[in-house]
C-alpha positions in Angstrom: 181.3 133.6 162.9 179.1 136.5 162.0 176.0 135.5 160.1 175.0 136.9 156.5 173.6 140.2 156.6 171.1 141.2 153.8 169.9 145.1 153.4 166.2 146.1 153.0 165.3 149.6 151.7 161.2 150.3 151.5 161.1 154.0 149.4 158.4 156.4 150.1 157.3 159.1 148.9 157.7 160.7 152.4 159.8 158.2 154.1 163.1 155.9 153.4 162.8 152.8 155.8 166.1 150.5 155.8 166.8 147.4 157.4 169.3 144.7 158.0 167.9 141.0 158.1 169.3 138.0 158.6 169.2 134.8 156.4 165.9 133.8 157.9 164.0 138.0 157.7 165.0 138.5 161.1 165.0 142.3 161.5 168.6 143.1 162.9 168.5 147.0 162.9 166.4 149.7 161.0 166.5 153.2 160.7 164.1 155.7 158.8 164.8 158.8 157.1 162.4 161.6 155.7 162.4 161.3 151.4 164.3 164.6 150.6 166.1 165.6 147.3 167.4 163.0 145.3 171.1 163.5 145.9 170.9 163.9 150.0 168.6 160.9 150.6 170.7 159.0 148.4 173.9 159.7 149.8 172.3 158.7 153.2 170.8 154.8 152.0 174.3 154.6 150.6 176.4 155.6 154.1 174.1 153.0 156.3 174.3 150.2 154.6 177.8 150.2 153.9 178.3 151.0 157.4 176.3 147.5 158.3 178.1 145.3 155.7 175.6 143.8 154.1 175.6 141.1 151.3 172.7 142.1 149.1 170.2 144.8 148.9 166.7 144.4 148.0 164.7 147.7 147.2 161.4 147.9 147.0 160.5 151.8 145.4 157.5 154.1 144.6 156.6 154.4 141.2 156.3 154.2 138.2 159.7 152.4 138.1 161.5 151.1 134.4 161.5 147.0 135.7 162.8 146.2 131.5 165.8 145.0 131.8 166.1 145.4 128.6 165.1 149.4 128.4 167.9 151.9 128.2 166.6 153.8 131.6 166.4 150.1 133.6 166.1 150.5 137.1 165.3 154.4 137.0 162.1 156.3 138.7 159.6 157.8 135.9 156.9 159.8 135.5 156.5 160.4 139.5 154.7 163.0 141.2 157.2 163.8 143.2 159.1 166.0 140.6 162.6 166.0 142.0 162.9 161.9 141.6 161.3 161.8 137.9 164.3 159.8 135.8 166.5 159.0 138.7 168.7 156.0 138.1 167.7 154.5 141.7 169.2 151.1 140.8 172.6 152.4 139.2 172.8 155.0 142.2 173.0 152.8 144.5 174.8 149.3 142.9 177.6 151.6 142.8 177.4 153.5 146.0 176.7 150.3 148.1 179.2 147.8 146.1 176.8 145.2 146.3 174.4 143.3 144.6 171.2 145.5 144.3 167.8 143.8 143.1 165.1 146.4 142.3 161.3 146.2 142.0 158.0 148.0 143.3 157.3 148.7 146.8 154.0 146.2 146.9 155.6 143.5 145.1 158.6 143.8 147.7 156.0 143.3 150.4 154.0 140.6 148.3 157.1 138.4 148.1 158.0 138.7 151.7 154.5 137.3 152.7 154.9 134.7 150.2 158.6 133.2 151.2 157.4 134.2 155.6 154.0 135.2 155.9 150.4 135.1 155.1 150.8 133.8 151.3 153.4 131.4 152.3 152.7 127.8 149.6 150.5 130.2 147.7 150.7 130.3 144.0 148.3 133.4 142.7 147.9 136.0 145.4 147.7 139.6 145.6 148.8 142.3 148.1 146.5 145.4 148.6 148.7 148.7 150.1 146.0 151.5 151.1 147.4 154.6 152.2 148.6 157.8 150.9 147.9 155.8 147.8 146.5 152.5 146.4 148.7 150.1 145.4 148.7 146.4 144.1 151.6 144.0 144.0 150.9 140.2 142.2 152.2 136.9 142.4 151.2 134.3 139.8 152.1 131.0 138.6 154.2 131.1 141.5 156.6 134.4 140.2 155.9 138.0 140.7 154.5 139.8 137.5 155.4 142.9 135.9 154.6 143.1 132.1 155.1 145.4 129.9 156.2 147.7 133.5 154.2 146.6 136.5 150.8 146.8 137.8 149.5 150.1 138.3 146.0 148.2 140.0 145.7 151.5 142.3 144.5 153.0 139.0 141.4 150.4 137.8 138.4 152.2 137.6 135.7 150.5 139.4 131.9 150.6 140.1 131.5 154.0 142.1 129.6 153.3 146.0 125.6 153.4 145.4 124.8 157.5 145.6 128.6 158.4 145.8 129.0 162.1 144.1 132.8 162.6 145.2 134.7 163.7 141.6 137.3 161.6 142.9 141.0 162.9 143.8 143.5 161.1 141.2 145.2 163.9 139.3 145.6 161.4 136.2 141.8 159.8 136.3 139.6 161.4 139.1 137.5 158.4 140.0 140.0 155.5 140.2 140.1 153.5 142.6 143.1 155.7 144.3 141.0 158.4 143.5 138.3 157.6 145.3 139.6 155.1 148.7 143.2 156.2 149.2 143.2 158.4 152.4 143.9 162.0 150.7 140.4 161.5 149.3 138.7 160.4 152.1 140.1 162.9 153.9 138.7 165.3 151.2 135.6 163.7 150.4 134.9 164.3 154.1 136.6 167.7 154.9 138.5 166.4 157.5 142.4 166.8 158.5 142.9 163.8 160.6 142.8 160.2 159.2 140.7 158.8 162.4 137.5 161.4 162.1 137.1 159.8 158.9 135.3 156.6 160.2 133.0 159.3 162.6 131.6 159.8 159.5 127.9 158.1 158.8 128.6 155.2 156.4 132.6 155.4 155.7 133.2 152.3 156.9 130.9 150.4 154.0 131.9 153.1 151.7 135.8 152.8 151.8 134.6 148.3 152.4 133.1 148.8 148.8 135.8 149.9 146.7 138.4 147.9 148.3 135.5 144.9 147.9 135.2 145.7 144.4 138.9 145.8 143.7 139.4 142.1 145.0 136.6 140.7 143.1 137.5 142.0 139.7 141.1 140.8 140.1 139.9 137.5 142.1 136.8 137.1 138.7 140.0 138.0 136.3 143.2 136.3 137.9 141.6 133.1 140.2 143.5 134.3 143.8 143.9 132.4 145.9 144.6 134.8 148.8 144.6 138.9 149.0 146.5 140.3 151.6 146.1 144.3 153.1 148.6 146.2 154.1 148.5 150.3 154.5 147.3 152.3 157.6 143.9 152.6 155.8 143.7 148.8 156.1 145.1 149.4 159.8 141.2 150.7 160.8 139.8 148.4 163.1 137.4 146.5 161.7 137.8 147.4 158.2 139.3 144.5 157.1 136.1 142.2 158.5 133.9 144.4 156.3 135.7 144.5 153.0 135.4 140.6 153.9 132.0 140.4 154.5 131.2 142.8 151.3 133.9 140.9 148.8 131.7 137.8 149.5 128.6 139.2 148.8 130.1 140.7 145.2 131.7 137.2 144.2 127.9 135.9 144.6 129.1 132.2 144.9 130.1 132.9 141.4 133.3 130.5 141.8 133.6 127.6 144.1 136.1 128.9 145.9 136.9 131.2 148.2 134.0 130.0 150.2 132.2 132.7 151.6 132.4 130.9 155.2 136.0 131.2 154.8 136.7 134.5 153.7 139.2 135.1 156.6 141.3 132.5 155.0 141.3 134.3 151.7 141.7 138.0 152.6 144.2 138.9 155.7 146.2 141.4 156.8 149.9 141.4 156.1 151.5 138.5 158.8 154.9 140.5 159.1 153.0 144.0 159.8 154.5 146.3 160.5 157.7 144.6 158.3 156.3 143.5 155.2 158.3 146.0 153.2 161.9 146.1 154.4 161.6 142.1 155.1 160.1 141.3 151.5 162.9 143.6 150.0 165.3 141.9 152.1 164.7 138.7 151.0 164.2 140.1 147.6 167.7 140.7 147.5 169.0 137.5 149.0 166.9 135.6 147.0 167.4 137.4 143.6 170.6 139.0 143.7 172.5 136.3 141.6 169.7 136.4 139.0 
């Protein structure tokens, strides 16, 4: 007897990424497709995984996304940048295309809950997950649930204490100098005038540079929500030894403030995503399967 299937669809702003998994995340087939107009990349999604007869699909989108069940435009894209997909009804698209359950939320919280059911959060109750990459984005998990509010958190937009000496007008068309602004890789890539992602770190003092905003975004959200782990995910976070810096500088901007995390032990409190390079089509797998009767 054939084993559940459950579908998995990470949204981009550049790429689709869809998977099959089974009941326990196990990635049974993927496929990626470039994010084109609305109506064409839709009609794709739809096509594959009604080919692969799955039982649920769990989506995990680029935002802003309406999460109010309650609002009148639930489960559509908003205000994006990328013009074409402002006010598509993403959920209603593809609940009807698909004929299955469909379970919708942000493409970090996606990834957030699959490290907390299989990976690095796993028996956590307040964690965060930190995606740098084109952009800057934060999923949370508290009091043992995902949160959302009043829509979800846009933590890729904080403002935060600019780098000792640091000039760059930042490159956030909403804010200039958030954190997205200022760490995401389009503006280190134009903070340095470079075109390829790895001469950025051949640049004199990147590494504690992009290590200090990230830093700074952990320990306001550690000092304001009481983590208990912070997981990176992103190719930004993919640098080798980035992720050993932003520990070492995290530490030294908690200041033994709280008693915990330790700073001995900060590679027990900040990691890299465990189901790399997964984390998004398995978290909005199991999203799905976990959700769907919700």
């Amino acid at each position: 007897m054939k084993g559940l299937r459950y579908g998995g669809l990470e949204c981009g702003g550049t790429k689709m990424v869809m998977a099959v998994c089974d009941e326990k995340g196990t990635v049974l087939d993927t496929a990626t497709i470039p994010t084109q107009a609305p109506d064409e990349t839709l009609e794709h999604i739809v096509a594959y995984f009604k080919e692969r007869d799955v039982q649920t699909l769990g989506v995990g989108a680029f935002g802003p996304v309406d999460l109010n069940f309650a609002s009148p435009t639930f489960g559509n894209i908003l205000n994006t940048p990328k013009l074409a997909w402002q006010n598509v009804p993403l959920l209603k698209t593809l609940k009807e295309g698909a004929g299955v359950p469909v379970v919708l939320d942000t493409d970090v919280n996606a990834a957030l809950y699959g490290e907390v059911v299989l990976g690095g959060a796993k028996g956590i109750d307040h964690a965060a997950y930190i995606t740098v990459g084109t952009g800057i984005g934060i999923g949370l998990w508290l009091n043992g649930r995902l949160y959302h509010g009043s829509l979800h958190s846009e933590g890729g937009h904080m403002r935060i204490a600019r780098f000792p000496g640091d000039t760059f007008e930042g490159n956030c068309p909403f804010h200039k100098d958030c954190l997205e602004g200022m760490a995401a890789g389009p503006a280190l890539l134009k903070r340095y005038n470079v075109e390829k992602p790895e001469e950025i770190w051949k640049q004199e003092g990147s590494m504690d540079l992009e290590s200090h905003y990230i830093a700074e975004a952990i320990t306001d959200l550690t000092m304001l929500l009481s983590l208990q782990r912070v997981i990176l995910g992103g190719g930004v976070c993919d640098t080798p030894g980035l992720v050993e810096r932003i520990r070492e500088m995290t530490a030294e901007k908690l200041g033994d403030y709280l008693p915990r995390p330790d700073k001995n032990q900060m590679d027990q409190f900040i990691l890299p995503a465990a189901l790399y390079p997964n984390q998004g089509i398995v978290g909005a797998a199991v999203l799905g399967r976990d959700f769907s009767t919700i």
